[in-house]
Every structure is written in structure tokens, then in C-alpha cells.
CHARMM-style PDB file with segment names, atoms N, HN, CA, C and O in Angstrom:
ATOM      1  N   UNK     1       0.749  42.510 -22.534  1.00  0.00      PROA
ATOM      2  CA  UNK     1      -0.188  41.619 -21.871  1.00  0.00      PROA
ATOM      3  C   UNK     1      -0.138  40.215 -22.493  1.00  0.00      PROA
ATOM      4  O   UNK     1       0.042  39.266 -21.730  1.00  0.00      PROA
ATOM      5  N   UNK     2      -0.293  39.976 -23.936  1.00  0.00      PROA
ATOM      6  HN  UNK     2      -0.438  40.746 -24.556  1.00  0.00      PROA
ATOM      7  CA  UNK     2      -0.015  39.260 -24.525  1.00  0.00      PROA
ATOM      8  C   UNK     2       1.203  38.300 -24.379  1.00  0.00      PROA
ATOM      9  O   UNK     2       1.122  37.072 -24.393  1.00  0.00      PROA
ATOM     10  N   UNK     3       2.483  39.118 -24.219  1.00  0.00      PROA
ATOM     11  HN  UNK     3       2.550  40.116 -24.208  1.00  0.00      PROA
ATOM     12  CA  UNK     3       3.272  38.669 -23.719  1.00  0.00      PROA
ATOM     13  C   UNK     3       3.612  37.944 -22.544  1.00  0.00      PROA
ATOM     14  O   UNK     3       4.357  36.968 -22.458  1.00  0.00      PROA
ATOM     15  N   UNK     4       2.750  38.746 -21.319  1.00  0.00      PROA
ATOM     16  HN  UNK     4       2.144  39.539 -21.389  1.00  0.00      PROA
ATOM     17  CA  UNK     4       3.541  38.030 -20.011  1.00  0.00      PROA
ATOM     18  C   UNK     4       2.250  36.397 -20.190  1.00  0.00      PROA
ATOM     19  O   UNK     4       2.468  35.528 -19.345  1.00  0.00      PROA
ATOM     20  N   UNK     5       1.375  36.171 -20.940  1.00  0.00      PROA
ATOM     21  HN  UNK     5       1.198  36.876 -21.627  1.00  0.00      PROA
ATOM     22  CA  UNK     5       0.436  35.049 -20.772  1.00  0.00      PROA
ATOM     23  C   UNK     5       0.946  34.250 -21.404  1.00  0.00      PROA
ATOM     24  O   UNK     5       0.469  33.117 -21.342  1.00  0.00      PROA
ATOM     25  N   UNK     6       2.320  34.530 -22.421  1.00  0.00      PROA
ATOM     26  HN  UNK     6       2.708  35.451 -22.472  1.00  0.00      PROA
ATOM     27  CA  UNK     6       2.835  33.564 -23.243  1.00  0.00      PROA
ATOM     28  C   UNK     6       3.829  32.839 -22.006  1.00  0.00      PROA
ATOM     29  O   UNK     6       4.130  31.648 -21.925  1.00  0.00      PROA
ATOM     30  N   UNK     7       4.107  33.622 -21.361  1.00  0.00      PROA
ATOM     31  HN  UNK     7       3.863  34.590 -21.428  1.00  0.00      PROA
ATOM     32  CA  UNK     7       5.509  33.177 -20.482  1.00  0.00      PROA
ATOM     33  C   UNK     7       4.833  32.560 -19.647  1.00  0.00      PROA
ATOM     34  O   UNK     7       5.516  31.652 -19.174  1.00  0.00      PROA
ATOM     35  N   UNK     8       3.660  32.599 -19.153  1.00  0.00      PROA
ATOM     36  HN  UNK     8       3.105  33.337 -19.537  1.00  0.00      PROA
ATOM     37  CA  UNK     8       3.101  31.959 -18.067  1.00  0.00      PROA
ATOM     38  C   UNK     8       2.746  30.218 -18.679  1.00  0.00      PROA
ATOM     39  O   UNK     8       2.929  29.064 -18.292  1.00  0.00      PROA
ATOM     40  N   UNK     9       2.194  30.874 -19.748  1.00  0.00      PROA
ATOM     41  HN  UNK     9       2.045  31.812 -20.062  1.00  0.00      PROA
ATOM     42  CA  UNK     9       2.608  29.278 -20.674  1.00  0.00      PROA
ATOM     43  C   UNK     9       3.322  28.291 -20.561  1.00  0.00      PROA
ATOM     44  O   UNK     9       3.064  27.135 -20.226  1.00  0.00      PROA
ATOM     45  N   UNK    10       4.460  28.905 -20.925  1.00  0.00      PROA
ATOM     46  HN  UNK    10       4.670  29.844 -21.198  1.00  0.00      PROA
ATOM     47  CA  UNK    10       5.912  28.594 -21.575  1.00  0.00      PROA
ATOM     48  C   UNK    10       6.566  27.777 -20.183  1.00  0.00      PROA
ATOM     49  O   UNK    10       7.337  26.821 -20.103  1.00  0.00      PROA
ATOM     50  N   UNK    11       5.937  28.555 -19.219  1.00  0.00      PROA
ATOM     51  HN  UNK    11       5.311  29.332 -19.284  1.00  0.00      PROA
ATOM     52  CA  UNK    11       6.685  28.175 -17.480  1.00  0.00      PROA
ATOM     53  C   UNK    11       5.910  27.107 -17.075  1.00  0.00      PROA
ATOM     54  O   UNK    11       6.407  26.315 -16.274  1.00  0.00      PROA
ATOM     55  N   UNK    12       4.607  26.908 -17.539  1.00  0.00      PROA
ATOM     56  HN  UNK    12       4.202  27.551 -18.189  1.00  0.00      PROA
ATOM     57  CA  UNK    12       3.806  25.885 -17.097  1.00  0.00      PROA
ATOM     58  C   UNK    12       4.034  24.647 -17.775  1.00  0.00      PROA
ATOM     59  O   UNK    12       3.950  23.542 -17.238  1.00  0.00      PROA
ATOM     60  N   UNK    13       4.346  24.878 -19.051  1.00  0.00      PROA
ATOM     61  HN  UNK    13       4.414  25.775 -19.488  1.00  0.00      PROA
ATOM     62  CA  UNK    13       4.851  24.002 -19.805  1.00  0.00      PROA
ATOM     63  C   UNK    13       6.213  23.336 -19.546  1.00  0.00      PROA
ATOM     64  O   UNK    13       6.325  22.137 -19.288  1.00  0.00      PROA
ATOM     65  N   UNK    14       7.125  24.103 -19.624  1.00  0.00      PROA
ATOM     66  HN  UNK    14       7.034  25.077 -19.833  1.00  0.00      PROA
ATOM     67  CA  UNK    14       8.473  23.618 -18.889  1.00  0.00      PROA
ATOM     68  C   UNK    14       8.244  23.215 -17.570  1.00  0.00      PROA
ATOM     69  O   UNK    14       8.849  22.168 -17.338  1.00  0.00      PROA
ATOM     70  N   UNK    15       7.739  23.548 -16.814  1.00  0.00      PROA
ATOM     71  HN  UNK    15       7.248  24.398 -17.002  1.00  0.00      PROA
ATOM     72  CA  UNK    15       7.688  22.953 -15.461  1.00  0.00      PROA
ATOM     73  C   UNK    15       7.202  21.507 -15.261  1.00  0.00      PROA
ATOM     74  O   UNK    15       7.808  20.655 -14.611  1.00  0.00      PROA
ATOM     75  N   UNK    16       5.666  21.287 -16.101  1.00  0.00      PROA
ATOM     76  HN  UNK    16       5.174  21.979 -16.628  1.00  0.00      PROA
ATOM     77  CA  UNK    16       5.566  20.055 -16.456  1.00  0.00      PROA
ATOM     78  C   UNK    16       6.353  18.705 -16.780  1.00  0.00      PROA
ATOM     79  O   UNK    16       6.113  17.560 -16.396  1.00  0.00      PROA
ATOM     80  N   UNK    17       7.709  19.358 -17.885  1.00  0.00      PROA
ATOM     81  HN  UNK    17       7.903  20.288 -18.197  1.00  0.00      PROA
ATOM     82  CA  UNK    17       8.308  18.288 -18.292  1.00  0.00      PROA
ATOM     83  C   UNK    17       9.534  18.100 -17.635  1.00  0.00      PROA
ATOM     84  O   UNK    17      10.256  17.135 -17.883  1.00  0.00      PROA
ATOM     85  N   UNK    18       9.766  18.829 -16.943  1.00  0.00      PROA
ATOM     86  HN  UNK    18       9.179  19.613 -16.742  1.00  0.00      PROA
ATOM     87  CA  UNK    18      10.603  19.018 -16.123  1.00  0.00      PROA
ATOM     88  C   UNK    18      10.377  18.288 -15.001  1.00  0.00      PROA
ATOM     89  O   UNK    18      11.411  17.783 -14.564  1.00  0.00      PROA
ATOM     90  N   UNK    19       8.742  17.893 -13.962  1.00  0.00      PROA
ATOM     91  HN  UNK    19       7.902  18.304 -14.316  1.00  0.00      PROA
ATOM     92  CA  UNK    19       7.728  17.429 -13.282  1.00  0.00      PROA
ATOM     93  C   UNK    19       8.175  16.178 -13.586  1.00  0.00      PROA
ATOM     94  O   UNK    19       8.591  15.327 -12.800  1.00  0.00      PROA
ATOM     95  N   UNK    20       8.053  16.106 -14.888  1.00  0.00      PROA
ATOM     96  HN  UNK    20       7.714  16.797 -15.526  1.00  0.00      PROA
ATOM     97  CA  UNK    20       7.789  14.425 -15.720  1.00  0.00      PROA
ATOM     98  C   UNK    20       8.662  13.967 -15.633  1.00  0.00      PROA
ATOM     99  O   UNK    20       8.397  12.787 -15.405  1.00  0.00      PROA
ATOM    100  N   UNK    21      10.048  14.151 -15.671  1.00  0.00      PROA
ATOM    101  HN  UNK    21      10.263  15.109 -15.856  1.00  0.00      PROA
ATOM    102  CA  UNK    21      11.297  13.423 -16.213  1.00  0.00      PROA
ATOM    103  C   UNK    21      12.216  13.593 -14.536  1.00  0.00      PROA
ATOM    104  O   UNK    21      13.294  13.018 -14.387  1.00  0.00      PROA
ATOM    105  N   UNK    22      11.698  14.300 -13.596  1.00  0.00      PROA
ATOM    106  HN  UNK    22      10.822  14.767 -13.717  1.00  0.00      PROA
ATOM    107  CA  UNK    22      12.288  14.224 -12.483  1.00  0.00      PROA
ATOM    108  C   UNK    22      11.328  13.284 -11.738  1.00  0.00      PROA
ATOM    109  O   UNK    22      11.671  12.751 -10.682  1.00  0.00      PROA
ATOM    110  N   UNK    23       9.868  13.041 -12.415  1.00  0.00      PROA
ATOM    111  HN  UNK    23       9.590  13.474 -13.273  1.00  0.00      PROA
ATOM    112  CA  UNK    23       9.364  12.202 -10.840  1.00  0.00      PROA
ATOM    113  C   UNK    23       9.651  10.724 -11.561  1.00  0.00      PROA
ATOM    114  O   UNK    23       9.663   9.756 -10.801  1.00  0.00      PROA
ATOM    115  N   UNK    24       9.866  10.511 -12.884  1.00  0.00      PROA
ATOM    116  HN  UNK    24       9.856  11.298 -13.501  1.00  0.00      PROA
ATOM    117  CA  UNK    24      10.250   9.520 -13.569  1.00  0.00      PROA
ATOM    118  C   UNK    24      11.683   9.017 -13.166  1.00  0.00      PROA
ATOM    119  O   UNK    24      11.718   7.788 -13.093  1.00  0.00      PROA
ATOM    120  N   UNK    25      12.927   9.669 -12.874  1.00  0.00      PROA
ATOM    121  HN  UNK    25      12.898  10.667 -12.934  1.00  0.00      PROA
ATOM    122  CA  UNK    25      13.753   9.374 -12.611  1.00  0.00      PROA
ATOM    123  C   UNK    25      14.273   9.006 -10.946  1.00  0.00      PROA
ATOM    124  O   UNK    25      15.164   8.274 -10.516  1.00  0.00      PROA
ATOM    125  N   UNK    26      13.330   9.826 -10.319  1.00  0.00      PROA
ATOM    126  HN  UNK    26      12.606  10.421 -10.668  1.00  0.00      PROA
ATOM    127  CA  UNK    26      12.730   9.470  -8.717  1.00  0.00      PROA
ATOM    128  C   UNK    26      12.590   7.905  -8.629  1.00  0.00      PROA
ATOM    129  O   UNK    26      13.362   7.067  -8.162  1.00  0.00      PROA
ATOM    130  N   UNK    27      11.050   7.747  -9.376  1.00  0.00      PROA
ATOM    131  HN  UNK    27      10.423   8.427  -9.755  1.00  0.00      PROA
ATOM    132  CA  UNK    27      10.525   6.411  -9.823  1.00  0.00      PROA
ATOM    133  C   UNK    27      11.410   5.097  -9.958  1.00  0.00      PROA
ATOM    134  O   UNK    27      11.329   4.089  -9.257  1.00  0.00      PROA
ATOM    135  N   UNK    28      12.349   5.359 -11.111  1.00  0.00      PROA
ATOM    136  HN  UNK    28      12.415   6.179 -11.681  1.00  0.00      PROA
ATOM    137  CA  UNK    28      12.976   4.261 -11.727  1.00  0.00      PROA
ATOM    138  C   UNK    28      13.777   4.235 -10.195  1.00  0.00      PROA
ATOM    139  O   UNK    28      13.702   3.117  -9.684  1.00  0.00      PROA
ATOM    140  N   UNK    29      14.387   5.059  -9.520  1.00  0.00      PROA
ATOM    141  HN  UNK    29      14.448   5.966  -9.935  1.00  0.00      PROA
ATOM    142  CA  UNK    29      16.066   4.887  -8.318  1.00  0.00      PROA
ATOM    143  C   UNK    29      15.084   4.031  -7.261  1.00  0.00      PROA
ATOM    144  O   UNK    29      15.251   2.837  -7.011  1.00  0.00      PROA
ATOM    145  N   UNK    30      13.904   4.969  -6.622  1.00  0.00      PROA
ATOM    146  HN  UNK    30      13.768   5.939  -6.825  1.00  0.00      PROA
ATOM    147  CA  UNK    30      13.043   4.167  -6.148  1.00  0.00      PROA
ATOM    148  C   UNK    30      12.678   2.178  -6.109  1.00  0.00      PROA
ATOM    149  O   UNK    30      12.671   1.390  -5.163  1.00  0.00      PROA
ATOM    150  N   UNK    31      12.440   1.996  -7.481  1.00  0.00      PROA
ATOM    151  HN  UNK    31      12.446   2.636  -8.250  1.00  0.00      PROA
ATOM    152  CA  UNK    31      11.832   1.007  -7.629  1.00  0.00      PROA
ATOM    153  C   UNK    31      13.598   0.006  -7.769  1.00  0.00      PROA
ATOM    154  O   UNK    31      13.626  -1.210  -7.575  1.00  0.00      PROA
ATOM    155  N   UNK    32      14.613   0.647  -8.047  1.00  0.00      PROA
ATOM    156  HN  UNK    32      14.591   1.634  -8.204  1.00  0.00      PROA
ATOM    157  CA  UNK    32      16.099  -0.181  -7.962  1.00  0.00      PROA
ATOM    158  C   UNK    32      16.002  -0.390  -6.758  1.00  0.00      PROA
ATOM    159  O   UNK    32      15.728  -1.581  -6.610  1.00  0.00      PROA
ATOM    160  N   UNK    33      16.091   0.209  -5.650  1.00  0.00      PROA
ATOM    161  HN  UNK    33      16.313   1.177  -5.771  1.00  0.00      PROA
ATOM    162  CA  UNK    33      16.193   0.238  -4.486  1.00  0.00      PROA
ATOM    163  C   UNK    33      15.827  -0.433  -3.367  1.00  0.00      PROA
ATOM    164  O   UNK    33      16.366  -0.686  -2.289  1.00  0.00      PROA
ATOM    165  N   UNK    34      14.491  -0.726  -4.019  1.00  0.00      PROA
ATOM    166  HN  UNK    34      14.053  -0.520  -4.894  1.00  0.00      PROA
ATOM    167  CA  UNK    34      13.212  -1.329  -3.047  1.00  0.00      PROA
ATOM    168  C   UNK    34      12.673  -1.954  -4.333  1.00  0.00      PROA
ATOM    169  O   UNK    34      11.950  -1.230  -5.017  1.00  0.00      PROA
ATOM    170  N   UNK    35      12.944  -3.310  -4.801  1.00  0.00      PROA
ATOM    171  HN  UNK    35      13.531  -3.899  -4.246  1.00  0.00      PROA
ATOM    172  CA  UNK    35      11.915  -3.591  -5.994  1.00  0.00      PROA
ATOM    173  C   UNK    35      10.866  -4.618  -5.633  1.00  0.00      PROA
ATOM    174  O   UNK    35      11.014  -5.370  -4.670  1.00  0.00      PROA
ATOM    175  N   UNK    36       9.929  -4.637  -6.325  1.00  0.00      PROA
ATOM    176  HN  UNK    36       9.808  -4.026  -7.108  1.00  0.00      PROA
ATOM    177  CA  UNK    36       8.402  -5.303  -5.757  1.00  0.00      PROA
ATOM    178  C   UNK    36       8.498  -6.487  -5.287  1.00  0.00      PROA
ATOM    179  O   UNK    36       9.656  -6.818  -5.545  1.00  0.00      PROA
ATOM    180  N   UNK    37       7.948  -7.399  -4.710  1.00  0.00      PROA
ATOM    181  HN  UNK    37       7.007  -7.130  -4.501  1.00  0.00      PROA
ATOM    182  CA  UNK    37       7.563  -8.229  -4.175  1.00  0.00      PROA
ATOM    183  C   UNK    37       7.967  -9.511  -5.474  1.00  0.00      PROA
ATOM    184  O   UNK    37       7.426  -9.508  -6.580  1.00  0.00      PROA
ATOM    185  N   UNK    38       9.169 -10.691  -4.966  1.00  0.00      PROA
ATOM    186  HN  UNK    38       9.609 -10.694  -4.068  1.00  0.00      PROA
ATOM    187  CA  UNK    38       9.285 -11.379  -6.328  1.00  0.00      PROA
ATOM    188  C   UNK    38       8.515 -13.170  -5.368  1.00  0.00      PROA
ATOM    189  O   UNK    38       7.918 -13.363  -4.309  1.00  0.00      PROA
ATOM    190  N   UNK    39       8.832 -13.764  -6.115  1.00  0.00      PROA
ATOM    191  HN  UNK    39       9.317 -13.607  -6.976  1.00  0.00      PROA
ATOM    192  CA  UNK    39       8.520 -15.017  -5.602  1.00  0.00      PROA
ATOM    193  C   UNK    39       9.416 -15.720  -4.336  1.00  0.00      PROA
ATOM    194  O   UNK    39       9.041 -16.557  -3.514  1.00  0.00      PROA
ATOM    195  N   UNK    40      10.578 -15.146  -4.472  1.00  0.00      PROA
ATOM    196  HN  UNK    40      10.883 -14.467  -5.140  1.00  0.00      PROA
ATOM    197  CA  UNK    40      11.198 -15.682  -3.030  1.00  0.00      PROA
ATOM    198  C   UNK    40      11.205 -14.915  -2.293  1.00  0.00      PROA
ATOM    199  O   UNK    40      11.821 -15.380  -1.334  1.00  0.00      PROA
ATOM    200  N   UNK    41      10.767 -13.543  -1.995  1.00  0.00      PROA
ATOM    201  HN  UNK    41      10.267 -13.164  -2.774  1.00  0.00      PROA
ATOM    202  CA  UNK    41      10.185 -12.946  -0.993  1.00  0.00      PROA
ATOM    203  C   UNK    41       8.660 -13.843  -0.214  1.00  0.00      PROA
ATOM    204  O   UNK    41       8.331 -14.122   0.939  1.00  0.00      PROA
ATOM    205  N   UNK    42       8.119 -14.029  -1.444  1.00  0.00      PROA
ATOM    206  HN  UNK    42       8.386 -13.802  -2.380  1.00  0.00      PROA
ATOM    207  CA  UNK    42       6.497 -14.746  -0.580  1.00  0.00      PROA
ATOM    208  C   UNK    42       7.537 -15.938  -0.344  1.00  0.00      PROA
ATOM    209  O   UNK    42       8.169 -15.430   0.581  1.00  0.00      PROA
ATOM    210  N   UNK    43       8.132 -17.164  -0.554  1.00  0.00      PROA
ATOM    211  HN  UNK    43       7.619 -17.577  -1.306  1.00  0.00      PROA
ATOM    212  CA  UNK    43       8.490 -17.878  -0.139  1.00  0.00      PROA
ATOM    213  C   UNK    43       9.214 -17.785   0.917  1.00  0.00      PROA
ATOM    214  O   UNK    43       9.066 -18.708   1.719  1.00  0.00      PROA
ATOM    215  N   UNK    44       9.981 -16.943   1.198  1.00  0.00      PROA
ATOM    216  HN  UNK    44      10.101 -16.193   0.547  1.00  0.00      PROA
ATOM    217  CA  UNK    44      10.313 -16.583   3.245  1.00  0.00      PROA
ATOM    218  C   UNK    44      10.056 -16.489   3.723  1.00  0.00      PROA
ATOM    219  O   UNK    44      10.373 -16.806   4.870  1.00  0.00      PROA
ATOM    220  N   UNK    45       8.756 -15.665   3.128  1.00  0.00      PROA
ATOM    221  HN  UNK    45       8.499 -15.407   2.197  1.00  0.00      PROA
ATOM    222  CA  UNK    45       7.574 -14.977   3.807  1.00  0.00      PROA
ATOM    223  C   UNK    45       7.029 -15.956   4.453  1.00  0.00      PROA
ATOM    224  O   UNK    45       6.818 -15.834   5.660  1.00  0.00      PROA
ATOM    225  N   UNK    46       6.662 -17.234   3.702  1.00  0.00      PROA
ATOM    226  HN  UNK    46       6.833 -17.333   2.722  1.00  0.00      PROA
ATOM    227  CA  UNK    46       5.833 -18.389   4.200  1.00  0.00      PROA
ATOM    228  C   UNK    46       6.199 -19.230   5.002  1.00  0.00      PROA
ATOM    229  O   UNK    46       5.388 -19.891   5.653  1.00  0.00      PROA
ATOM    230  N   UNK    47       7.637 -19.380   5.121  1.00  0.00      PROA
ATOM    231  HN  UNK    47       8.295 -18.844   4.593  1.00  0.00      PROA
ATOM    232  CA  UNK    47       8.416 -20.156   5.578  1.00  0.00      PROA
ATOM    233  C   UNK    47       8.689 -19.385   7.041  1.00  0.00      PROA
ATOM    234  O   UNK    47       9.217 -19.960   7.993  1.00  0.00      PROA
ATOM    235  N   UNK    48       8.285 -18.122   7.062  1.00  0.00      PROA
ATOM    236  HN  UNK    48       7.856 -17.655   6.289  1.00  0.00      PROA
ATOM    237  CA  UNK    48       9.000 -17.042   8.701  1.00  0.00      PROA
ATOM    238  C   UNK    48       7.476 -17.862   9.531  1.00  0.00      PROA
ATOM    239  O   UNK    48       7.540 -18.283  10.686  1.00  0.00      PROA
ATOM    240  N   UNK    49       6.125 -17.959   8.620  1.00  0.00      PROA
ATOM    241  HN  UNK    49       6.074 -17.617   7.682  1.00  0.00      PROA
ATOM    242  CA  UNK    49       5.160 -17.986   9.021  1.00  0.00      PROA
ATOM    243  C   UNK    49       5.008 -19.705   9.232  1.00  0.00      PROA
ATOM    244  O   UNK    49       3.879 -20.178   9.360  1.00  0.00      PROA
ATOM    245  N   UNK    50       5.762 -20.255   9.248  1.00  0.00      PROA
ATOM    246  HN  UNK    50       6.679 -19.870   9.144  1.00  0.00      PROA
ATOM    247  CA  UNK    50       6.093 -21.524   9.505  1.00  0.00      PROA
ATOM    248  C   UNK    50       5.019 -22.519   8.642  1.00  0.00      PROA
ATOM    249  O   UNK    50       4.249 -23.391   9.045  1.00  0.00      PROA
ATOM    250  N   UNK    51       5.294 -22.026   7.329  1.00  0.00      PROA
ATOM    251  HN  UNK    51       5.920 -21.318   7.001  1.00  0.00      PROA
ATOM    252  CA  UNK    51       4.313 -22.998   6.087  1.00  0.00      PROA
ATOM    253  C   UNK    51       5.773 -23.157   4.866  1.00  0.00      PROA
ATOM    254  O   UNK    51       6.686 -22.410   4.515  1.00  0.00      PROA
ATOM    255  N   UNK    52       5.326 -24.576   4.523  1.00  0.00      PROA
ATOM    256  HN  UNK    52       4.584 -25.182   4.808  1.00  0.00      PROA
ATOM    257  CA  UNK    52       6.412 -24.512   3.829  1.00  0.00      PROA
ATOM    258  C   UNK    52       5.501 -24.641   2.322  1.00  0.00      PROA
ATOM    259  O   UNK    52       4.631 -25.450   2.001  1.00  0.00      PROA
ATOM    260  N   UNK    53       5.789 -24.090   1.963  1.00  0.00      PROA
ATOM    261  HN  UNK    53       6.496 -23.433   2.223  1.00  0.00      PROA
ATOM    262  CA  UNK    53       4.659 -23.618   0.298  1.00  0.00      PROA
ATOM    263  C   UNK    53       5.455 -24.066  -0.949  1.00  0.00      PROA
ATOM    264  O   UNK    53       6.574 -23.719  -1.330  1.00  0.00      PROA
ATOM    265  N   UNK    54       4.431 -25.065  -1.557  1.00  0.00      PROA
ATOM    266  HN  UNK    54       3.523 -25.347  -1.248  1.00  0.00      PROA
ATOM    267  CA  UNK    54       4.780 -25.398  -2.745  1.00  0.00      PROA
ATOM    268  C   UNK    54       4.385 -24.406  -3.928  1.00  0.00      PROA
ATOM    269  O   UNK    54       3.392 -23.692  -3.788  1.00  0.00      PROA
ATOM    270  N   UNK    55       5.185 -24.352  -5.145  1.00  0.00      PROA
ATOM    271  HN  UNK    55       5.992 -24.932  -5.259  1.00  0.00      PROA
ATOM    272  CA  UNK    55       5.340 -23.850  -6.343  1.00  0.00      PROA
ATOM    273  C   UNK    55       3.792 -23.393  -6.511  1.00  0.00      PROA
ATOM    274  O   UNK    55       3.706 -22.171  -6.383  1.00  0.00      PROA
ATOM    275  N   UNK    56       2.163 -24.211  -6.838  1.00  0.00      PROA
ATOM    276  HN  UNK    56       2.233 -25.203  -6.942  1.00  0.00      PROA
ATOM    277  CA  UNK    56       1.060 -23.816  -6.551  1.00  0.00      PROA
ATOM    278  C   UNK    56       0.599 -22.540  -6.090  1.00  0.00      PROA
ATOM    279  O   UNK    56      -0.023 -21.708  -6.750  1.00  0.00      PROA
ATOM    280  N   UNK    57       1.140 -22.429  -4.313  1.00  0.00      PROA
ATOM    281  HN  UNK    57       1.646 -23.105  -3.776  1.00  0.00      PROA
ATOM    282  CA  UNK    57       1.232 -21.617  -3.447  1.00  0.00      PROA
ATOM    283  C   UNK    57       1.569 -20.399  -3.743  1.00  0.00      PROA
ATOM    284  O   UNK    57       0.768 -19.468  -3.829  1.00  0.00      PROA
ATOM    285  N   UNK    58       2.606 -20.334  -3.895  1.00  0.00      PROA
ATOM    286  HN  UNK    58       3.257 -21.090  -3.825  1.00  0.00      PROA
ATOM    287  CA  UNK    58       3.463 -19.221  -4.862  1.00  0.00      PROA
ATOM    288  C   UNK    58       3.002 -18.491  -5.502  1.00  0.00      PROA
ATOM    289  O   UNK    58       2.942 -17.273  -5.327  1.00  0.00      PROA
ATOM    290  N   UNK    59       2.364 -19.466  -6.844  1.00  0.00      PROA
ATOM    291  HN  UNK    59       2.413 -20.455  -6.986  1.00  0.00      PROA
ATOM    292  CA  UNK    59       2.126 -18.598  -7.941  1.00  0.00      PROA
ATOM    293  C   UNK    59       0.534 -17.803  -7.675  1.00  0.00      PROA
ATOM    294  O   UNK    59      -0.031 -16.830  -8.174  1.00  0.00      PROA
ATOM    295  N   UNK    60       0.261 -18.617  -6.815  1.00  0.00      PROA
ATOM    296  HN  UNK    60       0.720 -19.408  -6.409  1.00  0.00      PROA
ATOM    297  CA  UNK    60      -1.423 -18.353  -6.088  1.00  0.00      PROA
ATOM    298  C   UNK    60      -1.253 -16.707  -5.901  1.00  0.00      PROA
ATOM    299  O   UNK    60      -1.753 -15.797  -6.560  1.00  0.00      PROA
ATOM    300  N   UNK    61      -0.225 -16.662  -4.583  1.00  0.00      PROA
ATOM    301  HN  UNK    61       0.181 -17.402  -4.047  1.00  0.00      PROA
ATOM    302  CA  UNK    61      -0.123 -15.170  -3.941  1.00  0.00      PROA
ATOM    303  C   UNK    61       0.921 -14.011  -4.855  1.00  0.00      PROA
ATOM    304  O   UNK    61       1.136 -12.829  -4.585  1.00  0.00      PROA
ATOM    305  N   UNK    62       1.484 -14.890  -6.074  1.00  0.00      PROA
ATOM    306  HN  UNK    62       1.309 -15.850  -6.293  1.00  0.00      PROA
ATOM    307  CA  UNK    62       1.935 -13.584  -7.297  1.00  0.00      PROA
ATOM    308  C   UNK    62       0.541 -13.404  -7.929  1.00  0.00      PROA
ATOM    309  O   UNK    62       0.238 -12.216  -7.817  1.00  0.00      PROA
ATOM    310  N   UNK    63      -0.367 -14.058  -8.508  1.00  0.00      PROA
ATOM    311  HN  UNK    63      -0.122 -15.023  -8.599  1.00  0.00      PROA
ATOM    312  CA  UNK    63      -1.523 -13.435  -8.784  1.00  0.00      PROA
ATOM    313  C   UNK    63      -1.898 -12.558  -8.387  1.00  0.00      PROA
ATOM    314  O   UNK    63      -2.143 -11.498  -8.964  1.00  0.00      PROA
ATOM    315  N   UNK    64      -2.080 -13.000  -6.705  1.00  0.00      PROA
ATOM    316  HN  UNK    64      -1.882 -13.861  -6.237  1.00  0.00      PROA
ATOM    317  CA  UNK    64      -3.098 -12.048  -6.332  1.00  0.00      PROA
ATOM    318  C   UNK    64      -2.646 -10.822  -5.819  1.00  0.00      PROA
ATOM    319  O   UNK    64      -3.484  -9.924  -5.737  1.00  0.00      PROA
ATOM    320  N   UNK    65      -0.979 -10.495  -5.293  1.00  0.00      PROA
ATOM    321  HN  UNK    65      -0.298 -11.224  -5.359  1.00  0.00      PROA
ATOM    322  CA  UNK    65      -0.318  -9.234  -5.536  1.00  0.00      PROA
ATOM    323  C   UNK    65      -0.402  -9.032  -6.976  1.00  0.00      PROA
ATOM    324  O   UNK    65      -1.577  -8.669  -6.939  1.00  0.00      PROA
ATOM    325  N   UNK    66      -0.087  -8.964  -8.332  1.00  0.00      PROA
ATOM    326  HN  UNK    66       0.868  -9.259  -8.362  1.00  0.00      PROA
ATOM    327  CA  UNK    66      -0.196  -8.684  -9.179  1.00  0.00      PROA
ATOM    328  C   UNK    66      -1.655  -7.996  -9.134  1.00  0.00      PROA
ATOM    329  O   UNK    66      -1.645  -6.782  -9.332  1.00  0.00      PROA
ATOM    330  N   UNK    67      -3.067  -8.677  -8.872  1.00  0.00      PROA
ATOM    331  HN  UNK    67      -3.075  -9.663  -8.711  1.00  0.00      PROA
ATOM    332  CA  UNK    67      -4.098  -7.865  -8.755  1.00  0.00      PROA
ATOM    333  C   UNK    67      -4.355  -6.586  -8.453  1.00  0.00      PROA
ATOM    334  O   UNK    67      -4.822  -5.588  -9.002  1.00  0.00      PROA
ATOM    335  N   UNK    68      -3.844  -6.957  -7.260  1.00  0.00      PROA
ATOM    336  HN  UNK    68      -3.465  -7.767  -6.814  1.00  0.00      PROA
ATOM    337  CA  UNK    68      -3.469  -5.475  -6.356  1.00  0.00      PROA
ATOM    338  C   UNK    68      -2.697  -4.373  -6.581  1.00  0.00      PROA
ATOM    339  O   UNK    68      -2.766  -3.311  -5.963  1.00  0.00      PROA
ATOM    340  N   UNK    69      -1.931  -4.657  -7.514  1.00  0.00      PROA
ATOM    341  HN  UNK    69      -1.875  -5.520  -8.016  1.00  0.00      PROA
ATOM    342  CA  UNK    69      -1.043  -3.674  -7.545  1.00  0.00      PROA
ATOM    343  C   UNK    69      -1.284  -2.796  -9.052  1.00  0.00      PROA
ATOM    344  OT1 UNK    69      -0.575  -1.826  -9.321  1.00  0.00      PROA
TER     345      UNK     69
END
């Protein structure tokens, strides 16, 4: 009895780090792939939206994504 509660352990435990280092490596390919929002993204962005945005501007809407995120 003792025994099979160690293994149930042992499986919960391994599964965990196993959990960890696969949704971590998910994560990192993920974020290569598609990476966040940089400053010349909002600047196209502004420019598709027919504003032409100075440096100010910019750093205004990296703030406030940075907030958000």
C-alpha cells in the first residue's frame, strides 16, 4: 500500500517537470515565432491608420501595452 502511494508520487512529480520544461519550451518556439508587439509594429500600425506618429507617440502606446501585458 505504501508502495503504490509512493509511485503515485513519484508520477505526479515527474509529470510536473516534465509539464514544466515542455510548456516552457512550447513558450520560448511560440514567442520566436510570433514575438510581442515592438515599436515599429505600433508605428505601421499608425501609419495603416493614416497618423503619422512621432517618437512621443510611440513610446506613449509601448507603455501602455507594456501595462497590459
Amino acid at each position: 500500500m505504501l508502495h503504490d502511494i509512493l509511485l503515485v508520487i513519484v508520477g505526479v512529480i515527474i509529470g510536473c517537470v516534465i509539464g514544466f520544461f515542455g510548456a516552457r519550451f512550447f513558450m520560448k518556439k511560440y514567442l520566436k515565432d510570433n514575438p510581442p508587439i515592438n515599436e515599429d509594429m505600433i508605428k505601421a500600425l499608425m501609419m495603416q491608420m493614416g497618423r503619422k506618429p512621432n517618437q512621443k507617440q510611440i513610446n506613449q502606446m509601448m507603455k501602455a501595452m507594456e501595462k497590459y501585458q
